[in-house]
Structures are given as structure tokens and as C-alpha cells.
N, C-alpha and C positions, 0 to 999 in steps of 0.2 A: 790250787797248789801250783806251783811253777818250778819244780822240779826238772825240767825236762830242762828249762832253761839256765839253771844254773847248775848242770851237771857237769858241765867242763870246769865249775870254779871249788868243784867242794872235791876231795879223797875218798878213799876208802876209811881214813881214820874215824869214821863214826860209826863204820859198819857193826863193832859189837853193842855198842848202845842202844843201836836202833833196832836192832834183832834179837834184845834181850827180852824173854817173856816175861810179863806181870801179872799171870792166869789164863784163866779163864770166862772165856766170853759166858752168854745164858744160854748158849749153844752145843756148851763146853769145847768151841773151837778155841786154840790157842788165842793169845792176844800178846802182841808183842810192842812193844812202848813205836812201831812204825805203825800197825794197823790203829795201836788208840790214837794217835795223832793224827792220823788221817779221819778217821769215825768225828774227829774234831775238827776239821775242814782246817788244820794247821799245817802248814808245811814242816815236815816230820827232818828234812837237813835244817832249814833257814831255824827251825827250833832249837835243834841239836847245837847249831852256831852260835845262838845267842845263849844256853845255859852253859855252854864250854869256857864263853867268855865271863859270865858269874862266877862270885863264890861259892865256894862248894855248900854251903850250908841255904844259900839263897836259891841255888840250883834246884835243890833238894827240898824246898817249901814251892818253886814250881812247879816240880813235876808232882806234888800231894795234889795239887789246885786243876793241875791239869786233868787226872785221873780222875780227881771226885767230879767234873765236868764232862765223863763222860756218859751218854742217853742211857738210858735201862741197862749199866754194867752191874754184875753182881757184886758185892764185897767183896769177895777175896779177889778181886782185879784192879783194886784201888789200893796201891802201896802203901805200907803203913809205911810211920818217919825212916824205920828203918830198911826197909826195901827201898825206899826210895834214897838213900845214902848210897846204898849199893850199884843201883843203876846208875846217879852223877858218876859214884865214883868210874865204871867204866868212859865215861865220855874224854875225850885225849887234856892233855895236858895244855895250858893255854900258849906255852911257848913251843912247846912240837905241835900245836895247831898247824897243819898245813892247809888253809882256806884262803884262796887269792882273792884277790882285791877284783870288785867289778866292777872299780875304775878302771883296773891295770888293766886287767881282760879282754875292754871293750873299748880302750883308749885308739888313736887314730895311730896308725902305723907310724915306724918312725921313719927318720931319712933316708935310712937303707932300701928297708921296706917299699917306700917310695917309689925310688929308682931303679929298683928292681920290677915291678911293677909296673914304671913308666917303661922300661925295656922290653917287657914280655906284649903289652900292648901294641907297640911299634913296632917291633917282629910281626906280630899277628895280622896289624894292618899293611906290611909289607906285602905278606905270602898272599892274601886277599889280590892286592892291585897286581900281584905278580902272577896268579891265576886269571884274574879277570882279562890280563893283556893277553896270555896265552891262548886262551878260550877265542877271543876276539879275531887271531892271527892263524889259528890251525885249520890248515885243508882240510874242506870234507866236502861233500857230496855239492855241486853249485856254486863252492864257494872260488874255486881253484882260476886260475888265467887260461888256464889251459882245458879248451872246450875238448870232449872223448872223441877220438878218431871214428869216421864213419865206418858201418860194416859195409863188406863187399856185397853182401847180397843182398842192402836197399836200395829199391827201385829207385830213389828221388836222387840215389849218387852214380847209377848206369845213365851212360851218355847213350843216345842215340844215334845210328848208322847213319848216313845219308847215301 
């Protein structure tokens, strides 16, 4: 499934669809038209996207096809014609679809994009050579012109009487 991946491109508009139960597993845990699609190694949006964009009547003879293909489900979890009218029916409307394009999505930035982009770069590599120079030029311990004044009381800087 690659859901994960195409979660910035789909809404919540499918969220009642997909969260609509259609029984009973053999467990009697719920089964919701997301868990049989998944039990179906289908990705349960990329699905939902393509019967939103069917007719409603074609919709509704895949999701019969889909259910009766599901492993060891009881019958009453395989929608009859008419459960399954009812479940297209929640899926959104094919003109308030709001499902972006993964063209548009992943397309190459545009000119602005760009520049802005080429901007924040060239900042970045400014502040870099403008630390590096800093780092390079600041006093610290050895580095300085100015060697530490001696103390008074080492021997190697007391002169000798004659």
C-alpha cells in the first residue's frame, strides 16, 4: 500500500466511505470497507479515487467484486447490490473531488520557487565563509602578536648582581 505516500495528495473527502462498516469479520470484529481493502492488499484511497471517478452503478458492481474477494469473510460482510449502492453512494461527488494531481504535487518548483531558493542558499553559504573567516582571525590562546608579559618572580627574568 503506499498510502503514506500519497497522503499530502488525497482529503479527508473520503473519510466516510472508508470508515463505513459492511459487518462483520469471523471474529465478529467490525469490518469497515478500509480494513477489507486493506485484508485485500488494495490501497483503500488510490481505490476510493478510482470508484469516485466511475459511475455510480459501475462503482457499485466493484465494490460486490471487491468484497466477494475477500479470504474467509463471512456473508453477511459481502454487501449485497444494495449495501453496496449505499456505500458508492457516500464516496464525494466527482466535481467536489478534491484529489490533486501527482503531477502537480511533485512537479519541479517554479521560477519563484527557484529564486527564492537560489537566495536562501547563498545566504547560507555566505554566513558559512563568514564564520569560517571569523574563526580563522579570533584571538585566543597562542594565537595573538602579543606574547604574555613575564611574572616577577621567574628566575629566568631576575638579573643578576655583579
Amino acid at each position: 500500500m503506499a498510502h503514506a505516500a500519497l497522503s499530502p495528495l488525497i482529503g479527508p473527502e473520503f473519510d466516510k466511505f472508508l470508515c463505513a462498516s459492511i459487518g462483520e469479520d469471523r471474529n465478529g470484529t467490525g469490518l469497515s470497507v478500509l480494513s477489507a481493502l486493506a485484508r485485500l492488499d488494495v490501497d483503500p484511497w488510490q481505490e476510493a479515487t478510482c470508484l469516485a471517478r466511475m459511475p455510480r452503478d459501475a462503482a457499485a458492481a466493484r465494490m460486490i467484486e471487491l468484497m466477494e474477494a475477500l479470504p474467509h469473510a463471512p456473508a453477511n460482510a459481502i454487501p449485497s447490490a444494495m449495501s453496496a449502492v449505499d456505500l458508492v453512494a457516500l464516496l464525494p461527488k466527482l466535481n467536489a473531488l478534491d484529489v490533486r494531481s501527482s503531477d502537480r504535487a511533485f512537479a519541479a518548483p517554479g521560477l519563484r520557487e527557484t529564486r527564492v531558493l537560489f537566495a536562501l542558499s547563498a545566504f547560507a553559504v555566505m554566513i558559512l565563509i563568514v564564520c569560517a573567516i571569523s574563526a580563522n582571525f579570533s584571538p585566543g590562546p597562542g594565537n595573538g602578536a602579543n606574547p604574555p608579559a613575564p611574572r616577577g618572580d621567574d628566575s629566568s627574568t631576575a638579573m643578576t648582581r655583579r
